[in-house]
TINU-693328 format. One record per atom (N, C-alpha, C): residue in one letter; x, y, z; residue number from 1; atom name. Coordinates in Angstrom, 3 decimals. Example, Ala and Ser with C-alpha at 12.3 -4.5 7.8 and 13.67 -1.06 7.14 Angstrom:
2
rec res = a | c1 = 13.190 | c2 = -5.690 | c3 = 7.800 | n = 1 | atom = N
rec res = a | c1 = 12.300 | c2 = -4.500 | c3 = 7.800 | n = 1 | atom = CA
rec res = a | c1 = 13.200 | c2 = -3.300 | c3 = 7.800 | n = 1 | atom = C
rec res = s | c1 = 12.850 | c2 = -2.250 | c3 = 7.080 | n = 2 | atom = N
rec res = s | c1 = 13.670 | c2 = -1.060 | c3 = 7.140 | n = 2 | atom = CA
rec res = s | c1 = 12.900 | c2 = 0.030 | c3 = 7.870 | n = 2 | atom = C
# end
This chain:
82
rec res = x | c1 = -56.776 | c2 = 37.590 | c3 = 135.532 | n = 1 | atom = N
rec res = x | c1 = -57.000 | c2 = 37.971 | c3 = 136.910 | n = 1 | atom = CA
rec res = x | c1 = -57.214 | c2 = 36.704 | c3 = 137.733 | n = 1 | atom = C
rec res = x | c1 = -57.170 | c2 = 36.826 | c3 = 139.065 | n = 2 | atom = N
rec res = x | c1 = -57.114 | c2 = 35.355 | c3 = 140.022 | n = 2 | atom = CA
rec res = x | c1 = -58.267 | c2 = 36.110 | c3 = 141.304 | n = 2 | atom = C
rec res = x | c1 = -58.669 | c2 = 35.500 | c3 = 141.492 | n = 3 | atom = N
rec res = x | c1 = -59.405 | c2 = 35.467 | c3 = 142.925 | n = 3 | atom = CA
rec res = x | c1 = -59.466 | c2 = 34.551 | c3 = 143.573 | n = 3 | atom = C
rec res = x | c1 = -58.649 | c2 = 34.726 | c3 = 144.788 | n = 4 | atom = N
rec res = x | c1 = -58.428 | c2 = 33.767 | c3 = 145.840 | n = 4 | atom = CA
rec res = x | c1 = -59.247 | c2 = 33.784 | c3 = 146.467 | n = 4 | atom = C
rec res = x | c1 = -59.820 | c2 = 32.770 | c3 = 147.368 | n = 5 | atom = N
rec res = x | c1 = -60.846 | c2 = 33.005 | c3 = 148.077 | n = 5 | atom = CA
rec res = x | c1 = -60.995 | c2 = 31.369 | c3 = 148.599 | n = 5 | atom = C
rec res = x | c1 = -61.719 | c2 = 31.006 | c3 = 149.506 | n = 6 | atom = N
rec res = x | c1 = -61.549 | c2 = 29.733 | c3 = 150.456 | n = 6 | atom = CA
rec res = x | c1 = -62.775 | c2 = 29.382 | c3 = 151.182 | n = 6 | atom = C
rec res = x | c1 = -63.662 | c2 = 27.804 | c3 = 151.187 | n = 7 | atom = N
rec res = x | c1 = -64.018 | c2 = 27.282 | c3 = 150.939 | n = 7 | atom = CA
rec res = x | c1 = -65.111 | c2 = 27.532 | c3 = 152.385 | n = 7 | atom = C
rec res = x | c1 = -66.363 | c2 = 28.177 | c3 = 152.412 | n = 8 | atom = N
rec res = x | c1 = -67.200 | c2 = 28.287 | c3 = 153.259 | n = 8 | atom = CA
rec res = x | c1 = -66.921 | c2 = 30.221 | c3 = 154.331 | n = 8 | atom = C
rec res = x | c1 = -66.260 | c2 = 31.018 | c3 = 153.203 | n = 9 | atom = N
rec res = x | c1 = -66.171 | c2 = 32.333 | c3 = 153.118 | n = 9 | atom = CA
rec res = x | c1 = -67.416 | c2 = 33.219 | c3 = 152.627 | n = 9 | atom = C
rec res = x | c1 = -68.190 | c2 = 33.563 | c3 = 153.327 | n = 10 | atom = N
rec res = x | c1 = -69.643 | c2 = 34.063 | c3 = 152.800 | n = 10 | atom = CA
rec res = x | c1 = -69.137 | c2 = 35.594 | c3 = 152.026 | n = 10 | atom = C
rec res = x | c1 = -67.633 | c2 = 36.392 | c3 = 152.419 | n = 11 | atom = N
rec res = x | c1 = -67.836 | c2 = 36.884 | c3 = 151.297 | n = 11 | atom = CA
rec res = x | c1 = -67.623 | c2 = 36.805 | c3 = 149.858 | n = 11 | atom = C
rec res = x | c1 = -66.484 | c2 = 35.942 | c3 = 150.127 | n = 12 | atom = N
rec res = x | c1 = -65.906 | c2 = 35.030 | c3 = 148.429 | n = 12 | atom = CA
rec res = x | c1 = -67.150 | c2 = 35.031 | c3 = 147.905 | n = 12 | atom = C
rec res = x | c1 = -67.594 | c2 = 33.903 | c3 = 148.327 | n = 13 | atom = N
rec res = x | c1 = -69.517 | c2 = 33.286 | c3 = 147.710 | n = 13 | atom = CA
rec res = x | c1 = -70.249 | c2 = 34.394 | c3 = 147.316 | n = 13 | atom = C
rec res = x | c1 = -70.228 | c2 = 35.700 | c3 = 148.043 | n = 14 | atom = N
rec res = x | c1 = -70.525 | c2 = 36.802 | c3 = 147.262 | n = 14 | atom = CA
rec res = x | c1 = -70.547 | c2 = 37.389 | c3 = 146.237 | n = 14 | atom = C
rec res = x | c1 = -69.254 | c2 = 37.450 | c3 = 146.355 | n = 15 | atom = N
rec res = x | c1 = -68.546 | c2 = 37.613 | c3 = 144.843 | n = 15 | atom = CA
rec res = x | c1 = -68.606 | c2 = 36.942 | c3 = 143.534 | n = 15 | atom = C
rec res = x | c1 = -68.168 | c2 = 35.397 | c3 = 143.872 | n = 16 | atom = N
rec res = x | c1 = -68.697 | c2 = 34.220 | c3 = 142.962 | n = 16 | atom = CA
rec res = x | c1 = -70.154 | c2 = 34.431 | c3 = 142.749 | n = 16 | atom = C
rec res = x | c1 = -71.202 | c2 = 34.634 | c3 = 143.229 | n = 17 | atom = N
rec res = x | c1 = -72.445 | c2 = 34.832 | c3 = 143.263 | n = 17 | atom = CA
rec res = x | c1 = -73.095 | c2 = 36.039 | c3 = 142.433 | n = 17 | atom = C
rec res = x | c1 = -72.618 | c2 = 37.136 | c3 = 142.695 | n = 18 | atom = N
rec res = x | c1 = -73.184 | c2 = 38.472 | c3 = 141.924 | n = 18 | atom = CA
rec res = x | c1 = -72.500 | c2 = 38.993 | c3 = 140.766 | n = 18 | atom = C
rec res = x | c1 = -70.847 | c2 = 38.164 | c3 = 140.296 | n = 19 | atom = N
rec res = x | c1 = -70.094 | c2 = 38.661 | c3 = 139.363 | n = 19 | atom = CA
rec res = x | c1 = -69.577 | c2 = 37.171 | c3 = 138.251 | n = 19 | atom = C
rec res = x | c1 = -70.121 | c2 = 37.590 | c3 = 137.140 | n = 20 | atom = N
rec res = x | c1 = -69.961 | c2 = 36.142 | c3 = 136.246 | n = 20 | atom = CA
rec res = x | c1 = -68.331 | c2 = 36.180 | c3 = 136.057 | n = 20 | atom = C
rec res = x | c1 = -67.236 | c2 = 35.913 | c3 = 137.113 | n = 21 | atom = N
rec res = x | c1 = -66.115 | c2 = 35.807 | c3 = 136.989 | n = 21 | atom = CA
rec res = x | c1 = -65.781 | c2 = 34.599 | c3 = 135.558 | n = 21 | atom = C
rec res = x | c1 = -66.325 | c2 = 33.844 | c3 = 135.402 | n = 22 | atom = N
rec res = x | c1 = -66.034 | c2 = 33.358 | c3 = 133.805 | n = 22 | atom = CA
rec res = x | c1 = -65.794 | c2 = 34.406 | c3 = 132.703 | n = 22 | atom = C
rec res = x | c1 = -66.836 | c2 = 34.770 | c3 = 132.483 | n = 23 | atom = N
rec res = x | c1 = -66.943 | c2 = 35.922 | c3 = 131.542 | n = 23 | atom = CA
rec res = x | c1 = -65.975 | c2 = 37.221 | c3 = 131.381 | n = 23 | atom = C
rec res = x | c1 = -65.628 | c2 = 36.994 | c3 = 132.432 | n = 24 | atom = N
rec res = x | c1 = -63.941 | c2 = 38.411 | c3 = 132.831 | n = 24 | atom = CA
rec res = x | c1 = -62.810 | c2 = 37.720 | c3 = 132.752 | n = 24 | atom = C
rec res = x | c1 = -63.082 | c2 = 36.480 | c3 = 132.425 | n = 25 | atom = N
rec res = x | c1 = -61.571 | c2 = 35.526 | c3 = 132.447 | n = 25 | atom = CA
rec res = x | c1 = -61.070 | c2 = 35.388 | c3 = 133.820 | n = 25 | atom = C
rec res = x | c1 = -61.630 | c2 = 35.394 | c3 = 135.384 | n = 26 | atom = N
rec res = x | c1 = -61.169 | c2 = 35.770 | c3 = 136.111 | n = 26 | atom = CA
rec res = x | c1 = -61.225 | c2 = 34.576 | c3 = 136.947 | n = 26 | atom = C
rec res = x | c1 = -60.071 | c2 = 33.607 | c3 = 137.180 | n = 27 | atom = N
rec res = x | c1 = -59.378 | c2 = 32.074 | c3 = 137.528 | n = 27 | atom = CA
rec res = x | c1 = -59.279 | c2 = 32.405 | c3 = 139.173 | n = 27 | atom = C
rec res = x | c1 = -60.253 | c2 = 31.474 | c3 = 139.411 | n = 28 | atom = N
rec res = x | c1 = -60.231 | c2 = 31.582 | c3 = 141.130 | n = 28 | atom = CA
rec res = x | c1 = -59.429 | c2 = 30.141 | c3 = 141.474 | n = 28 | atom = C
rec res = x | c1 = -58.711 | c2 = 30.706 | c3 = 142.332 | n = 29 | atom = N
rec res = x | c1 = -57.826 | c2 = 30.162 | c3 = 143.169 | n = 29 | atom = CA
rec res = x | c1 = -58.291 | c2 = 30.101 | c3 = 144.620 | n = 29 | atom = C
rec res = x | c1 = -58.874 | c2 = 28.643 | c3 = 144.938 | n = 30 | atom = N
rec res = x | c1 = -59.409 | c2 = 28.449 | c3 = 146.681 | n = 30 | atom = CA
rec res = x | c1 = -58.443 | c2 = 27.669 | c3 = 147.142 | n = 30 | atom = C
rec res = x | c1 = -57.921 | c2 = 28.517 | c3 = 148.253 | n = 31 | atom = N
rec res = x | c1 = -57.050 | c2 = 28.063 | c3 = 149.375 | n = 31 | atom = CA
rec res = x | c1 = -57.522 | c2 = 27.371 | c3 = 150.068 | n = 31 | atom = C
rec res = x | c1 = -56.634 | c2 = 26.090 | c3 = 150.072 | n = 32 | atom = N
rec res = x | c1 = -57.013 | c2 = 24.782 | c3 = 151.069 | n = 32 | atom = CA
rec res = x | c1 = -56.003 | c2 = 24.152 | c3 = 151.206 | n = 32 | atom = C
rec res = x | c1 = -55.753 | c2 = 23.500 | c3 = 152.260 | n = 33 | atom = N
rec res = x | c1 = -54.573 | c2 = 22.663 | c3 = 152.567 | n = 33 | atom = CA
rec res = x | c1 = -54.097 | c2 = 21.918 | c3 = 151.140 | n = 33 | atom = C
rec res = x | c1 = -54.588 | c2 = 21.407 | c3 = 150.159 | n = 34 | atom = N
rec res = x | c1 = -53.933 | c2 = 20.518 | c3 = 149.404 | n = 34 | atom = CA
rec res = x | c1 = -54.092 | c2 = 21.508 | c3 = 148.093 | n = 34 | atom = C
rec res = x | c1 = -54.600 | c2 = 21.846 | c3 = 147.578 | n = 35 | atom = N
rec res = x | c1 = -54.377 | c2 = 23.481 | c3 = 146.520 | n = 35 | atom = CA
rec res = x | c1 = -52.735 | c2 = 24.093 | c3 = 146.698 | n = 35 | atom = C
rec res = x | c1 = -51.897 | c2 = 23.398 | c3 = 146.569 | n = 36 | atom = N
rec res = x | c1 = -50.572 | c2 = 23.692 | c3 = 146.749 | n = 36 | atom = CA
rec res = x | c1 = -50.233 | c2 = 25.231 | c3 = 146.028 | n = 36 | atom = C
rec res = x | c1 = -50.648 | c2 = 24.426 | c3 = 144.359 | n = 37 | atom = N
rec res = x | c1 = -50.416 | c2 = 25.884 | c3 = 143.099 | n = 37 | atom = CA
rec res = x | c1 = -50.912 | c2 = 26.964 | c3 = 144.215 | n = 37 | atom = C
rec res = x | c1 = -52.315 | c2 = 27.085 | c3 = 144.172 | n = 38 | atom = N
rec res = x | c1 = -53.087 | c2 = 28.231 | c3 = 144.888 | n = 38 | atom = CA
rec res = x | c1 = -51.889 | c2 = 28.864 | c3 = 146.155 | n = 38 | atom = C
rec res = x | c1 = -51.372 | c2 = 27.831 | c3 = 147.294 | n = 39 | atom = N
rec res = x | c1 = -50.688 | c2 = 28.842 | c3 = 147.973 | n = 39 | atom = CA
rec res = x | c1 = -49.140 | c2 = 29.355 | c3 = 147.664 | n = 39 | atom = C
rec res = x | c1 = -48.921 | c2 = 28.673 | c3 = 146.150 | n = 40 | atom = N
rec res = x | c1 = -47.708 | c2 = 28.945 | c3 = 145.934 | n = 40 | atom = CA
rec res = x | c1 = -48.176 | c2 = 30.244 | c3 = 145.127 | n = 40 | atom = C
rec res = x | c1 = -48.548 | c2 = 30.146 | c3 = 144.692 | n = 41 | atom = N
rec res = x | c1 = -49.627 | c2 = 31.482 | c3 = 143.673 | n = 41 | atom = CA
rec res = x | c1 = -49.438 | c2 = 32.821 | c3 = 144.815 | n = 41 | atom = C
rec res = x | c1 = -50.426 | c2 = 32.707 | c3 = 145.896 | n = 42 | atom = N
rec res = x | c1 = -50.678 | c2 = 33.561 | c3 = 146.779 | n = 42 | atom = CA
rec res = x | c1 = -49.012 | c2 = 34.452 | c3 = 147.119 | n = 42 | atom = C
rec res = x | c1 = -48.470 | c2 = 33.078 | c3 = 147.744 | n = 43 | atom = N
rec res = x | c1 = -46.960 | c2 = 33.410 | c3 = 148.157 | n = 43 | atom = CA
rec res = x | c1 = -45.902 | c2 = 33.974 | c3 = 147.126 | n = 43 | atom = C
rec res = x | c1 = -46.023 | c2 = 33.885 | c3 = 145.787 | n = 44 | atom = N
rec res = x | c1 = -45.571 | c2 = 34.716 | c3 = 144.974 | n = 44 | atom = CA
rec res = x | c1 = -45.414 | c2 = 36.193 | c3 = 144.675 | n = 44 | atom = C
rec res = x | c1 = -47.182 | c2 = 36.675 | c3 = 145.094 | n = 45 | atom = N
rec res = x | c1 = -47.660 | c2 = 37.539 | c3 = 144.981 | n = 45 | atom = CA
rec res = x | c1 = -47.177 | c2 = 38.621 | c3 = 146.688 | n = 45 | atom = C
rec res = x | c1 = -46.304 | c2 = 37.853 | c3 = 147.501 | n = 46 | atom = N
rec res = x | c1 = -46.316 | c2 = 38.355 | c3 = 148.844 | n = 46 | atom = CA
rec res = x | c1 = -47.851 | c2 = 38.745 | c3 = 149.858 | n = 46 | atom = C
rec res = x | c1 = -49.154 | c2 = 37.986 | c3 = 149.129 | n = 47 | atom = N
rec res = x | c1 = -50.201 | c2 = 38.387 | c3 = 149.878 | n = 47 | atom = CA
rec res = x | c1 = -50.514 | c2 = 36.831 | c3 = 150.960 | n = 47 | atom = C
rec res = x | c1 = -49.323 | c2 = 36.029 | c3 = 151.604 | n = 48 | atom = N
rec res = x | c1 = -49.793 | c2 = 35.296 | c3 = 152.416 | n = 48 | atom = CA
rec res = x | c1 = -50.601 | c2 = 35.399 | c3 = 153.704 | n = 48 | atom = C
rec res = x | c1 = -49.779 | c2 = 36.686 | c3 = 154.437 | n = 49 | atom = N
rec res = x | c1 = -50.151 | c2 = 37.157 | c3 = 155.227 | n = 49 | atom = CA
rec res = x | c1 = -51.274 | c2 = 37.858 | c3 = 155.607 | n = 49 | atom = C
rec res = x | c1 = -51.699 | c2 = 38.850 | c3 = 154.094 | n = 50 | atom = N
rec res = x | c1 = -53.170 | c2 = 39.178 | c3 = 153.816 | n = 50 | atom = CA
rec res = x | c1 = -54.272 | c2 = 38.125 | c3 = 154.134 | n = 50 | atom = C
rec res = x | c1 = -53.663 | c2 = 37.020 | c3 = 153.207 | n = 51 | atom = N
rec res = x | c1 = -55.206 | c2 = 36.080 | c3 = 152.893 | n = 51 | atom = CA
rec res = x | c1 = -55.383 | c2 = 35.623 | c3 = 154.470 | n = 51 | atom = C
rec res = x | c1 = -54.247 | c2 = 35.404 | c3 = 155.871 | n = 52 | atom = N
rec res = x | c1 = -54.959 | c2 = 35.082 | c3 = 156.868 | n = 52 | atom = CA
rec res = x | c1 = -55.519 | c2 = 35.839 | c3 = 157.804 | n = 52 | atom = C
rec res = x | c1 = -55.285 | c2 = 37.192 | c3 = 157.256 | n = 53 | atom = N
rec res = x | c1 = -56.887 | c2 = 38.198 | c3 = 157.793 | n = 53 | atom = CA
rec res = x | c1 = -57.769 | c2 = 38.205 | c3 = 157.306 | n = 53 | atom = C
rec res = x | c1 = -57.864 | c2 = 38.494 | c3 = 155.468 | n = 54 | atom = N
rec res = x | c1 = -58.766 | c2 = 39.069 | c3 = 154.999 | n = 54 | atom = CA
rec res = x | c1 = -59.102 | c2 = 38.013 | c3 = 153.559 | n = 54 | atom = C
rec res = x | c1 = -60.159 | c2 = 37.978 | c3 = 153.274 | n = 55 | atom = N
rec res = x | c1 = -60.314 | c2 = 36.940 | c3 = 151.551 | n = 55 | atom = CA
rec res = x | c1 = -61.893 | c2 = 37.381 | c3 = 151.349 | n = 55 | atom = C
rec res = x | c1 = -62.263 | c2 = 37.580 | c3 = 150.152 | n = 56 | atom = N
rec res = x | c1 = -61.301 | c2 = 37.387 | c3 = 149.094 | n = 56 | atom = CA
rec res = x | c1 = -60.262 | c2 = 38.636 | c3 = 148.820 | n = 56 | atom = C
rec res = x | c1 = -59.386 | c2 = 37.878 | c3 = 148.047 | n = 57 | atom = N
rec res = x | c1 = -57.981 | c2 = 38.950 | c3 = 147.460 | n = 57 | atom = CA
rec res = x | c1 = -58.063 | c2 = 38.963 | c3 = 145.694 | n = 57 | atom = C
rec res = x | c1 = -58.314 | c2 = 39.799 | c3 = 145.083 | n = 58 | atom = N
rec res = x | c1 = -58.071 | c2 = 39.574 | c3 = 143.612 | n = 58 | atom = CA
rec res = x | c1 = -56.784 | c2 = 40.556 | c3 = 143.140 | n = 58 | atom = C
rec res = x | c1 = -56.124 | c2 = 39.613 | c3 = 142.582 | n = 59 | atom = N
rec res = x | c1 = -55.551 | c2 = 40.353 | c3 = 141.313 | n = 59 | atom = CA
rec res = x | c1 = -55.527 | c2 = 40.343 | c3 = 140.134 | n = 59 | atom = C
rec res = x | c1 = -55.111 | c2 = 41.272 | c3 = 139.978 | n = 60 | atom = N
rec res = x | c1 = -55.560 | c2 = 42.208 | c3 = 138.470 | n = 60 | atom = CA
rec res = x | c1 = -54.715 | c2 = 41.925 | c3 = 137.671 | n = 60 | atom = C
rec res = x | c1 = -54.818 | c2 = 41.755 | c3 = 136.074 | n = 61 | atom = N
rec res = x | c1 = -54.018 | c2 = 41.676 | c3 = 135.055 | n = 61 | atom = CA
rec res = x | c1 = -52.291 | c2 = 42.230 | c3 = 135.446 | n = 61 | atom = C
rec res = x | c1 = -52.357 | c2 = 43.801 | c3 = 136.041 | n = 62 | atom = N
rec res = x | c1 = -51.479 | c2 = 44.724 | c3 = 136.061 | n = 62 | atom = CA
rec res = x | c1 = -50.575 | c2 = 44.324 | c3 = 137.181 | n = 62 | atom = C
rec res = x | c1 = -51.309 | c2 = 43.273 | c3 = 137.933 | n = 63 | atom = N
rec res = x | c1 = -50.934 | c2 = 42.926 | c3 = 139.221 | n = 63 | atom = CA
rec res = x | c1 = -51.236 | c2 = 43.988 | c3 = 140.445 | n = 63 | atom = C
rec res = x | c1 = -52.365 | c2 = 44.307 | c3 = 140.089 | n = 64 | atom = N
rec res = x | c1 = -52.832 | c2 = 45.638 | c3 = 141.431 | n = 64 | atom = CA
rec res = x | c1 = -53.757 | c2 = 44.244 | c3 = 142.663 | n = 64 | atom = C
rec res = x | c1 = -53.664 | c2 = 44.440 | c3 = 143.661 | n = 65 | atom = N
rec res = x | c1 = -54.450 | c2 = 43.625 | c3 = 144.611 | n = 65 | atom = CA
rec res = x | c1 = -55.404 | c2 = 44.426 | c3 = 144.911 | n = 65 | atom = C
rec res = x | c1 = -56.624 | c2 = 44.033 | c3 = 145.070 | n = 66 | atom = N
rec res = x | c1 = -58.362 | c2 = 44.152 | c3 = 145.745 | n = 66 | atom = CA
rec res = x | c1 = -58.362 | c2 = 43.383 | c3 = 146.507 | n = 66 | atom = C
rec res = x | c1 = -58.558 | c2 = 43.961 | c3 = 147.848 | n = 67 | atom = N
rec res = x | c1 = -58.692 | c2 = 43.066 | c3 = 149.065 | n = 67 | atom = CA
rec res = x | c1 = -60.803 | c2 = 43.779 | c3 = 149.436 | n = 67 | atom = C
rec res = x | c1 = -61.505 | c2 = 42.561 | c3 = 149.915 | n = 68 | atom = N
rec res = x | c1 = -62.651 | c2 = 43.446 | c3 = 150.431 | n = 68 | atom = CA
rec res = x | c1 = -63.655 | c2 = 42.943 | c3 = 148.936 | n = 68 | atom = C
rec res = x | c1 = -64.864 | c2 = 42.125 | c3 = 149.597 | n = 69 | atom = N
rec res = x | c1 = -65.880 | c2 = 41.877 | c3 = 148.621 | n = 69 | atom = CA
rec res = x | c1 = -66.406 | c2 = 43.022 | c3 = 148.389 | n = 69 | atom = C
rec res = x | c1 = -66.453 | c2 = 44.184 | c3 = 148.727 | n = 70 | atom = N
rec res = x | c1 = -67.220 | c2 = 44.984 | c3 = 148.036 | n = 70 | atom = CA
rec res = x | c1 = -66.257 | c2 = 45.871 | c3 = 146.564 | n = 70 | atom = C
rec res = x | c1 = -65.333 | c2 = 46.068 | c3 = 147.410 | n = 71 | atom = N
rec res = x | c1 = -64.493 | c2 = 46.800 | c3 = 146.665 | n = 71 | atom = CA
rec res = x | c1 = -64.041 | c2 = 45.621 | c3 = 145.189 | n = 71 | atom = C
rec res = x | c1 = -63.932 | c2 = 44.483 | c3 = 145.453 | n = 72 | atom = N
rec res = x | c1 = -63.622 | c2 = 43.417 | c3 = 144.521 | n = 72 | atom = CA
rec res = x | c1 = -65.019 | c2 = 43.850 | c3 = 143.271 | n = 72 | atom = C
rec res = x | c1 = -65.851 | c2 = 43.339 | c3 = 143.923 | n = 73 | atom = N
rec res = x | c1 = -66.997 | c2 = 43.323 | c3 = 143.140 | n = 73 | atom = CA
rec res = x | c1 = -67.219 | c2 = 44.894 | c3 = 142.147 | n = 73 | atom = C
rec res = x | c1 = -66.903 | c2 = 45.996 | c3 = 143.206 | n = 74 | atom = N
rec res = x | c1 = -67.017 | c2 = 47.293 | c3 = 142.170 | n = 74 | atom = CA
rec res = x | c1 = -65.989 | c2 = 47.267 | c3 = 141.045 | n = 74 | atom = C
rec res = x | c1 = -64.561 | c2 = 46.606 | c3 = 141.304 | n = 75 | atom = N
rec res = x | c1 = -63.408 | c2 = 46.563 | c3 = 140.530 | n = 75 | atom = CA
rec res = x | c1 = -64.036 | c2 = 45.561 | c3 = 139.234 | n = 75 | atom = C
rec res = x | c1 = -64.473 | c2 = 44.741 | c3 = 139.426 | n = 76 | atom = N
rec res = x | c1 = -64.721 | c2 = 43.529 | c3 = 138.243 | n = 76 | atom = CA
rec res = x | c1 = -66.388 | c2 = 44.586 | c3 = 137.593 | n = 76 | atom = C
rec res = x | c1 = -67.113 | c2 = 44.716 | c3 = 138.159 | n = 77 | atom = N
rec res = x | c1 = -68.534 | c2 = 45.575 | c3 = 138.010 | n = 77 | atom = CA
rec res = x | c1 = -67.531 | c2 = 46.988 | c3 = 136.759 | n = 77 | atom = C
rec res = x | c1 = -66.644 | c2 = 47.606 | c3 = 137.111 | n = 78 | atom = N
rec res = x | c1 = -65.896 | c2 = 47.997 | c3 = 136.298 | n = 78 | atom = CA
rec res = x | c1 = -65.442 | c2 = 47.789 | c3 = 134.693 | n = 78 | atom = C
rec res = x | c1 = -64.842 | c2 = 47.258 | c3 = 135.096 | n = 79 | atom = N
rec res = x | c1 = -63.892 | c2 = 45.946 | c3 = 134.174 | n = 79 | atom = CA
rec res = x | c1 = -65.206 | c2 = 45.458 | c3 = 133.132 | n = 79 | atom = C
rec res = x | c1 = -66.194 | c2 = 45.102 | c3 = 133.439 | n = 80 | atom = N
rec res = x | c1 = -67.168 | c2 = 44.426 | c3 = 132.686 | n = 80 | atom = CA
rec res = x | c1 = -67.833 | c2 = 45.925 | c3 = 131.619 | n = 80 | atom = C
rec res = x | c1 = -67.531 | c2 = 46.902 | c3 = 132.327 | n = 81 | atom = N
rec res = x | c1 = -68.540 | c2 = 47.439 | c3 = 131.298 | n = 81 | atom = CA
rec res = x | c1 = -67.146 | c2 = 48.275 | c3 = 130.644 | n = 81 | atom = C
rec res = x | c1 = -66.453 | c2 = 48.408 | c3 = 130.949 | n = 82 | atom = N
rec res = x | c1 = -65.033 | c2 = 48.642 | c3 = 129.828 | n = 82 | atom = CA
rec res = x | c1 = -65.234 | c2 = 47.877 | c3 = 128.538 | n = 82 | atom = C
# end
């Protein structure tokens, strides 16, 4: 899984904060001008346009997108007790 998310985003930091994304295997990707992979990553996925409304964005093994720290956090809060 990837979670994008970018650098002084209080809800990313949320997320990073209340969910041991290590432990889920879950590879964050922060968008920044020189993080090239990261926006080639994003742009693969067709969520460029997303990430400049909304972040964080996770995707999922299956390739399903979670847009929305709360909803992210219930999705991984999930996932952990599977």
């Amino acid at each position: 899984m990837t979670l994008f998310t970018k650098e002084g985003c209080e809800k990313c930091e949320y997320v990073k904060r209340t969910i041991d994304l290590e432990h889920l295997g879950v590879r964050e990707q922060q968008l920044n001008g020189e993080n090239y992979q990261a926006l080639a990553e994003l742009a693969y996925y067709g969520l460029v346009e997303k990430a400049q409304k909304t972040l964080p964005i996770l995707v999922t093994e299956d390739n399903q997108v979670v847009v929305h720290a709360g909803r992210i956090k219930s999705y991984l809060q999930r996932q952990a007790r599977a």
